[in-house]
One Martini backbone bead per residue (centre of mass of N, CA, C, O) as a GRO file, in nm:
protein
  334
    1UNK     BB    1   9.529  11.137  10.248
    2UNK     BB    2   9.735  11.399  10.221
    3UNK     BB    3   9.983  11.523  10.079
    4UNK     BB    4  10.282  11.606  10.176
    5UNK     BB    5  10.446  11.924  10.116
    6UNK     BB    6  10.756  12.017  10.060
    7UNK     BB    7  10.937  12.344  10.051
    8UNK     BB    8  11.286  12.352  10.013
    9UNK     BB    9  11.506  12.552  10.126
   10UNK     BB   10  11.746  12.529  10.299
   11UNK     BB   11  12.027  12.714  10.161
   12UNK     BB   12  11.880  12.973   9.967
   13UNK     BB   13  11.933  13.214  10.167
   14UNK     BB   14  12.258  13.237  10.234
   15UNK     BB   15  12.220  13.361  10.530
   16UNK     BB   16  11.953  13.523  10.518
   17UNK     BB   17  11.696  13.631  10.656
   18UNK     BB   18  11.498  13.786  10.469
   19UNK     BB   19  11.510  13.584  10.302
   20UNK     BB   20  11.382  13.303  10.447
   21UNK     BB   21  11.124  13.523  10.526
   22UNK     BB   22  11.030  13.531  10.201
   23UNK     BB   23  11.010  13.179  10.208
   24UNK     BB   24  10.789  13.167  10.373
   25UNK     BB   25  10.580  13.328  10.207
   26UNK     BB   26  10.588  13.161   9.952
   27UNK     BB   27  10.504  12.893  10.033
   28UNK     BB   28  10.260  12.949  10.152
   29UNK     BB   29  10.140  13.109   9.855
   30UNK     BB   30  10.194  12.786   9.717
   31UNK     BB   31  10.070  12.577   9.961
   32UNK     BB   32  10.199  12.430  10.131
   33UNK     BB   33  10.260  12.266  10.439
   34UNK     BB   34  10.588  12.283  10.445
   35UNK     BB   35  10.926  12.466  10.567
   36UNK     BB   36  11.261  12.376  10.485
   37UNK     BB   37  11.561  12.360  10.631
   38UNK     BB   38  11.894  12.369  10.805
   39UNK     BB   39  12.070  12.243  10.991
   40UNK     BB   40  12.417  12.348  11.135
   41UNK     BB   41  12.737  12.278  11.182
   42UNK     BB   42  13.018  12.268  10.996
   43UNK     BB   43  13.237  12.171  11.171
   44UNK     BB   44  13.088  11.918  11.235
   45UNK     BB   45  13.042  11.795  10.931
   46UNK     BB   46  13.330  11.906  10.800
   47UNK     BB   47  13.633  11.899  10.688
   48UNK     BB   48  13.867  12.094  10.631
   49UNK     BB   49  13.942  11.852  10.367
   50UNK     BB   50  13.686  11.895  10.208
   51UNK     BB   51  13.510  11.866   9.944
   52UNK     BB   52  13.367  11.934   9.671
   53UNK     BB   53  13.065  11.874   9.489
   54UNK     BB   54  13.032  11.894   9.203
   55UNK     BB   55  12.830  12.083   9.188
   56UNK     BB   56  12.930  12.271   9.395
   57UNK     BB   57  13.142  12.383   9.181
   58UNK     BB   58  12.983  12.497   8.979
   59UNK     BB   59  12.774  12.680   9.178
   60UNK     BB   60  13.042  12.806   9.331
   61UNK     BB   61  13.287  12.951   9.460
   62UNK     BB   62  13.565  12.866   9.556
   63UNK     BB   63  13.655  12.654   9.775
   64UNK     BB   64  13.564  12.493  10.076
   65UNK     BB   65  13.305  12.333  10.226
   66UNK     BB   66  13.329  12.492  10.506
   67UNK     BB   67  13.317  12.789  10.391
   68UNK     BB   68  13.050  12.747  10.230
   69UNK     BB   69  12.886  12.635  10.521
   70UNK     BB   70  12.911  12.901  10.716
   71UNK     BB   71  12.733  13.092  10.567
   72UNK     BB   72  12.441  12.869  10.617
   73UNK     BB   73  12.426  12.945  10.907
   74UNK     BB   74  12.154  12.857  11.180
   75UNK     BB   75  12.060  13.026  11.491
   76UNK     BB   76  11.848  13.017  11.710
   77UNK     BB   77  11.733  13.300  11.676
   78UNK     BB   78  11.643  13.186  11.387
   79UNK     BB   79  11.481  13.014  11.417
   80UNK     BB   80  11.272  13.105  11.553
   81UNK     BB   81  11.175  13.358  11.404
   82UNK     BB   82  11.093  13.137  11.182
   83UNK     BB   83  10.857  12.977  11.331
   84UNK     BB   84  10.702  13.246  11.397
   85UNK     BB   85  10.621  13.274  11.084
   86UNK     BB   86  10.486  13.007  11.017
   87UNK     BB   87  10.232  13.088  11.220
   88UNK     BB   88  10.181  13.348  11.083
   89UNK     BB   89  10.107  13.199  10.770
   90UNK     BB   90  10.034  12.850  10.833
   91UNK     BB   91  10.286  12.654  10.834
   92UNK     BB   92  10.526  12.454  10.851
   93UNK     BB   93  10.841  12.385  11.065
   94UNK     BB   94  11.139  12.260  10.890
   95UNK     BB   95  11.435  12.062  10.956
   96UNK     BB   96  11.748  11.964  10.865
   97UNK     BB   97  11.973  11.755  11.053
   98UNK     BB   98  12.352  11.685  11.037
   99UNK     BB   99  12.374  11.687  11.403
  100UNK     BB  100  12.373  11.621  11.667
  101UNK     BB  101  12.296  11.915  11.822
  102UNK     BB  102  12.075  11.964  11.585
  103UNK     BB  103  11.867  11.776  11.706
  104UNK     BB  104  11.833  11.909  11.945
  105UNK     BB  105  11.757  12.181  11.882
  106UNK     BB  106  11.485  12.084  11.740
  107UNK     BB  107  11.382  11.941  11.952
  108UNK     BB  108  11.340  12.144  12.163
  109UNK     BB  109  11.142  12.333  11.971
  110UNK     BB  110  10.938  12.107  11.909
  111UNK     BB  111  10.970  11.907  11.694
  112UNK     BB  112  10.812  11.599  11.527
  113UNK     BB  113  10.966  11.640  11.280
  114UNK     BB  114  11.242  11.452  11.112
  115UNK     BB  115  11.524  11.474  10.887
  116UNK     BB  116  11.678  11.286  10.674
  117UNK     BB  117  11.944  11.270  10.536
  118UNK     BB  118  12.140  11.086  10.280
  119UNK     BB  119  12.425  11.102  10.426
  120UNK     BB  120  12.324  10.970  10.735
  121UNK     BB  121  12.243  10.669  10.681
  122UNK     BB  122  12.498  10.548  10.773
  123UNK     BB  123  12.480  10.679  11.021
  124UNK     BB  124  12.437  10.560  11.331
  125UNK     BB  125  12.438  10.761  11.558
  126UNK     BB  126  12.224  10.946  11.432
  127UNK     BB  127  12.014  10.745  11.417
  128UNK     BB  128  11.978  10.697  11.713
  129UNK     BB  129  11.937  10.984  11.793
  130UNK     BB  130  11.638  10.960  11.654
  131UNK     BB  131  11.540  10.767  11.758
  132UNK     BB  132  11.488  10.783  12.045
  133UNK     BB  133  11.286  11.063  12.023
  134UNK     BB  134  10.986  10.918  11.875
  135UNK     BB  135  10.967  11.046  11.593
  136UNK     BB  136  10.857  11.170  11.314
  137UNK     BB  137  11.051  11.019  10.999
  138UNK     BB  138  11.237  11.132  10.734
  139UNK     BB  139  11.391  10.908  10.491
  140UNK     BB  140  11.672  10.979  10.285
  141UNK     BB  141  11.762  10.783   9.939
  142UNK     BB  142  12.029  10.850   9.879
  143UNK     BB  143  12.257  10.638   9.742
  144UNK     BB  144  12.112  10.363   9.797
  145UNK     BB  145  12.065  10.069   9.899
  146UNK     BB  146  11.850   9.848  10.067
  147UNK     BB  147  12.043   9.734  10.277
  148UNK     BB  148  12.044  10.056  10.418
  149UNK     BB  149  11.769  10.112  10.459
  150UNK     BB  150  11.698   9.883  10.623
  151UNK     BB  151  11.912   9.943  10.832
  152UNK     BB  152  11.788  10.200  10.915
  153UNK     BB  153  11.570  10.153  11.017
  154UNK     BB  154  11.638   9.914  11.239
  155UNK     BB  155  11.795  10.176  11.390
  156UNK     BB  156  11.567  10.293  11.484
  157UNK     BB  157  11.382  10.116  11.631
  158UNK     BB  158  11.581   9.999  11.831
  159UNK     BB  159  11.561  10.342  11.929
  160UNK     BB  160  11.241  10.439  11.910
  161UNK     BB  161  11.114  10.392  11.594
  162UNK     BB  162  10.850  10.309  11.423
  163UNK     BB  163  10.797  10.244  11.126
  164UNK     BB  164  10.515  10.411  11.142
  165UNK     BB  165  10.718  10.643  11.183
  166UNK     BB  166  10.800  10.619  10.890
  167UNK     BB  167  10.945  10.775  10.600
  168UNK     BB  168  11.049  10.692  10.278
  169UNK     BB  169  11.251  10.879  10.062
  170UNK     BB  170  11.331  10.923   9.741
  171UNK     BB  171  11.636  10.954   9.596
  172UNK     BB  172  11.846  11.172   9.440
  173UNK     BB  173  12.196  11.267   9.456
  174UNK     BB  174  12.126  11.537   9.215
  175UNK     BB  175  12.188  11.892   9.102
  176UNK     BB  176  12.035  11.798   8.890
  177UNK     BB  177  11.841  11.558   8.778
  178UNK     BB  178  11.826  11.308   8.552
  179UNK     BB  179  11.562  11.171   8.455
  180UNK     BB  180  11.649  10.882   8.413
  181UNK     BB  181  11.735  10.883   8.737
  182UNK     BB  182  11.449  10.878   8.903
  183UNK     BB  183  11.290  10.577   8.940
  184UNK     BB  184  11.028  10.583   9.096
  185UNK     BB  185  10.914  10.269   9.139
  186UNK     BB  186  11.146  10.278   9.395
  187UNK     BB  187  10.871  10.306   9.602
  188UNK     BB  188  10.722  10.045   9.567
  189UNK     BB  189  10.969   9.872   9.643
  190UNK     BB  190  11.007   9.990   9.933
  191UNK     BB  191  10.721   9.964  10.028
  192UNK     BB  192  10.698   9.635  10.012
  193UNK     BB  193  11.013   9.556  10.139
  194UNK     BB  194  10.967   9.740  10.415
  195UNK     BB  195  10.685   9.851  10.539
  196UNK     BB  196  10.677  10.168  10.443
  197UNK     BB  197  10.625  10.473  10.385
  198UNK     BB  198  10.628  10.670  10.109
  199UNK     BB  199  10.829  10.911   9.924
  200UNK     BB  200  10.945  11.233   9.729
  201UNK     BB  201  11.280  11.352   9.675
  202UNK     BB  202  11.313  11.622   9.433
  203UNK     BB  203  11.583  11.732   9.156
  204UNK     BB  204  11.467  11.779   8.920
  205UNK     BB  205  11.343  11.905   8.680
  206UNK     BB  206  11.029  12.110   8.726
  207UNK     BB  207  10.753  11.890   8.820
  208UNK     BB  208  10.668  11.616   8.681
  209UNK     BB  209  10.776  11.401   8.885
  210UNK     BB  210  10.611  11.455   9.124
  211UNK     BB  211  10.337  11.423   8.947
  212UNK     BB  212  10.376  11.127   8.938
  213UNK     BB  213  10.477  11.039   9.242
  214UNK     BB  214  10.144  11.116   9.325
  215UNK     BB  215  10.024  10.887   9.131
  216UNK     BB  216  10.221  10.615   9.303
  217UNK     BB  217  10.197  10.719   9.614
  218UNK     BB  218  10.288  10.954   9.760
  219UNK     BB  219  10.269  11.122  10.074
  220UNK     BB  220  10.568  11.275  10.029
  221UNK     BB  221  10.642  11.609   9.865
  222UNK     BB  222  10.948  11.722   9.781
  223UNK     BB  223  11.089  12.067   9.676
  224UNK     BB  224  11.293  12.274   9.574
  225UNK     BB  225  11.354  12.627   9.633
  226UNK     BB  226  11.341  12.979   9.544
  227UNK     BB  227  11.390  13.330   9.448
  228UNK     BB  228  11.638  13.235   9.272
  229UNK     BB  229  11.838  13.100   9.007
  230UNK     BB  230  12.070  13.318   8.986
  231UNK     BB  231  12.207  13.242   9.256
  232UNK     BB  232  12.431  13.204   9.464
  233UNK     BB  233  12.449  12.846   9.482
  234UNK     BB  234  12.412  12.481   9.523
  235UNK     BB  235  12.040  12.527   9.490
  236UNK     BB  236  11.914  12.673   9.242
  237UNK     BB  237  11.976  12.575   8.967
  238UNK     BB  238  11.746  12.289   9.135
  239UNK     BB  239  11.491  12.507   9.134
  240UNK     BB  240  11.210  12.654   9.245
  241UNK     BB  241  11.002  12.905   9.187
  242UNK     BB  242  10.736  13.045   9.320
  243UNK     BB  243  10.561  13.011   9.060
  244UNK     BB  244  10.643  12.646   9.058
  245UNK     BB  245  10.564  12.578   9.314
  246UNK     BB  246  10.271  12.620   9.300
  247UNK     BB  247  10.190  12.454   9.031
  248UNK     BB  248  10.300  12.174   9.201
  249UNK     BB  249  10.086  12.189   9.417
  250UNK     BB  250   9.821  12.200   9.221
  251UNK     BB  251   9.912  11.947   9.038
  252UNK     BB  252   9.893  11.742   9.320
  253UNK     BB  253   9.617  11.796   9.362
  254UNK     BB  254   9.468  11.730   9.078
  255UNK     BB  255   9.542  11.441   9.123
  256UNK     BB  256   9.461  11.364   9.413
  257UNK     BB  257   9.152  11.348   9.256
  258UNK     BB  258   9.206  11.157   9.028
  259UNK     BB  259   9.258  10.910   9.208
  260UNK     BB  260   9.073  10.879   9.436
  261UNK     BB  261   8.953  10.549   9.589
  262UNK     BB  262   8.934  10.273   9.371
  263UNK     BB  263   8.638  10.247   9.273
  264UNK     BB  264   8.417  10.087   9.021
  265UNK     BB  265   8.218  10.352   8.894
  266UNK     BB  266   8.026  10.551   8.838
  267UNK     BB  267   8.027  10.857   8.827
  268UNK     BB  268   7.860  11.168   8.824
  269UNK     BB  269   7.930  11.311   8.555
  270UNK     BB  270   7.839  11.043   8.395
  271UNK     BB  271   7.559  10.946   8.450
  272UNK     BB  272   7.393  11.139   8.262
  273UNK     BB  273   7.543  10.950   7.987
  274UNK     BB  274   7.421  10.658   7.947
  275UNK     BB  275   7.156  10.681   7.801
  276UNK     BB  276   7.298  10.833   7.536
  277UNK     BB  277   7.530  10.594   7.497
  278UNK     BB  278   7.378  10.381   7.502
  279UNK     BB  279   7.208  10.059   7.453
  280UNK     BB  280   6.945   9.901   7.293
  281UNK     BB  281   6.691   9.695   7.242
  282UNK     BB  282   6.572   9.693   6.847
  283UNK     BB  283   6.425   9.709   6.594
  284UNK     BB  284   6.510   9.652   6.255
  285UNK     BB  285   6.231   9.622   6.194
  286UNK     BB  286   5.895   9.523   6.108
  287UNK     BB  287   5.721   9.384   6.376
  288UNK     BB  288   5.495   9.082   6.451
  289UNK     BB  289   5.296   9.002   6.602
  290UNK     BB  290   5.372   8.654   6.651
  291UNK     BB  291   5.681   8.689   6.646
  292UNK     BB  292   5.959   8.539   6.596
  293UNK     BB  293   6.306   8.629   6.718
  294UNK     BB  294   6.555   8.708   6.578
  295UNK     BB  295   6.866   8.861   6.448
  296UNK     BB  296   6.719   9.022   6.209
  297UNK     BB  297   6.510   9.204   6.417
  298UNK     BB  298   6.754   9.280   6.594
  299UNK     BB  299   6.905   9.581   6.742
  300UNK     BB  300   7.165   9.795   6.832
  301UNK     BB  301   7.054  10.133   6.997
  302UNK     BB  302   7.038  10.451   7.056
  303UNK     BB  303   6.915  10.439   7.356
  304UNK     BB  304   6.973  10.307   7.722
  305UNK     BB  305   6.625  10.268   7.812
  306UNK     BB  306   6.619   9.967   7.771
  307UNK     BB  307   6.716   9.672   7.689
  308UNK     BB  308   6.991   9.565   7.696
  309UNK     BB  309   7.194   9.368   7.488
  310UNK     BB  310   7.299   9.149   7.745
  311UNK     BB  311   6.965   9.064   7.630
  312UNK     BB  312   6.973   8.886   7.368
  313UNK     BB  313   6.938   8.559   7.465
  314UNK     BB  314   6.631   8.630   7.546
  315UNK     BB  315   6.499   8.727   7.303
  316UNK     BB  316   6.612   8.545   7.120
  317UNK     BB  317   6.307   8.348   7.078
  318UNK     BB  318   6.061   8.543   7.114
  319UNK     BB  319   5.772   8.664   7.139
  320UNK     BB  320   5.565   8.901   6.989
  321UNK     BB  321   5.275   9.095   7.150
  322UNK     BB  322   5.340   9.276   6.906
  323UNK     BB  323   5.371   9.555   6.753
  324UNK     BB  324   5.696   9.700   6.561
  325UNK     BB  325   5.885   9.944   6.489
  326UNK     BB  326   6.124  10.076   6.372
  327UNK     BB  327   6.342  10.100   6.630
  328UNK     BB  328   6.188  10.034   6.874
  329UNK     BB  329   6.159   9.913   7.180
  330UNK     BB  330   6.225   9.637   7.327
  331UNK     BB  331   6.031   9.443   7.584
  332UNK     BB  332   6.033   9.247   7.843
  333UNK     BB  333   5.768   9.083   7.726
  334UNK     BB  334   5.783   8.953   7.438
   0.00000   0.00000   0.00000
């Protein structure tokens, strides 16, 4: 199965329809799978007196979280345009919705995957309101840990949600993430501890991070993009810009060439490389008819399309049928 790249617009459209718009054609044209944007009412979200995460204070003007995503509300008839165009273009239309409202409203357009962010994970009420719902979702695991993650699980399962239909994905929630603290393998940690899907929600600087996530089995993987890094907002800093998109789709699908299988045998493309590169069993000297072969009267040379060396002790102590000349390939009659 294909790992399916979610291209992550979130608030990166700044609030701006036509960028929105732009951004549904770029991720198209980087090839993503599905292109995913962020629902949500501020005032359900955040109180008056919440303050702004550390990142997004470097990158906002000053002022309150509640009036910084005030900005960034894309509202019912945004959503239809946006979906539509992602028809036109032929991407997945998808969004993190982050209240009870906001899920409603998603459900109702008929979307089949649902994105749990990090911050609702301990969210019983909001897990249950997913859970319900009986879709397939992508359960985002930043700031958490085990006991958490399986919480949430449990959470959504109990609420009509089974495992089989969850993704849970790795993430680290800071933009950008120091790769130090990317911890990938912490994927198949959760693989093994929870035997659920696991896939990998990017925040590195780059691509690196994502190409090695695709190596180690993610089968879904995020990654913010923008328009532009030097717009004004909390995740431009932390975006690929869409040539860089781009690259990280290219990247991803050539990994997952390049993992096969998972069958040991020969390639195509080396099988015709055997018999040049392998060694067969060789006189070493003139051998002659009637001689019994030593280890001094033969060796091992290519090319490999004579007796294997791994028959060198059937040779050894063989009678020699005829006279051989050296370098000669020794025949399996000897």
């Amino acid at each position: 199965m294909s790992i399916f790249i979610i291209a992550e617009a979130g608030v990166n459209h700044n609030g701006s329809m036509e960028n929105a718009l732009q951004m549904v054609d770029a991720a198209a044209e980087a090839g993503a799978d599905a292109i995913k944007f962020q629902t949500f009412s501020a005032e359900r979200v955040v109180t008056r007196r919440a303050e702004k995460a550390a990142y997004q204070v470097n990158t906002t003007k000053t002022g309150p979280q509640l009036e910084m995503l005030k900005r960034y509300e894309l509202d019912e008839k945004m959503h239809l345009r946006l979906i539509e165009r992602c028809r036109e273009r032929g991407i997945r239309f998808l969004s993190t919705p982050f209240d009870l409202k906001s899920i409603e409203l998603l459900s109702g357009l008929g979307l089949d995957i649902l994105k749990i962010p990090s911050g609702e994970i301990t969210n019983l009420p909001y897990l249950r309101k997913v859970g319900g719902l009986g879709k397939k979702v992508l359960l985002s695991t930043g700031m958490s840990e085990m006991g958490e993650v399986r919480a949430a699980i449990e959470a959504l399962a109990l609420s009509g949600t089974p495992k089989g239909r969850i993704t849970a994905l790795h993430c680290t929630t800071e933009y950008p993430t120091p790769m130090e603290d990317a911890n990938l393998r912490a994927m198949a940690t959760m693989r093994e501890a929870l035997d659920v899907r696991v896939g990998y929600s990017d925040h590195t600087p780059g691509i690196e991070a994502a190409l090695a996530a695709a190596a180690l089995g993610a089968e879904v993987i995020e990654k913010h993009f923008t328009l532009d890094k030097t717009m004004e907002g909390p995740d431009h800093r932390a975006s690929l810009e869409p040539g860089e998109l781009k690259a990280m789709v290219l990247g991803i699908r050539k990994v997952e060439k390049a993992l096969g299988d998972g069958v040991k045998r020969p390639a195509r493309s080396e099988a015709a490389n055997i018999t040049a590169l392998r060694k067969s069993i060789v006189a070493a000297r003139a051998i002659r008819k009637g001689e019994t072969l030593s280890e001094e009267a033969i060796t091992a040379k290519r090319p490999g399309s004579g007796l294997s060396p791994m028959l060198w002790d059937r040779v050894v102590g063989a009678v020699a049928m005829r006279d051989f000349a050296p370098d000669e390939l020794i025949e399996a009659e000897v």
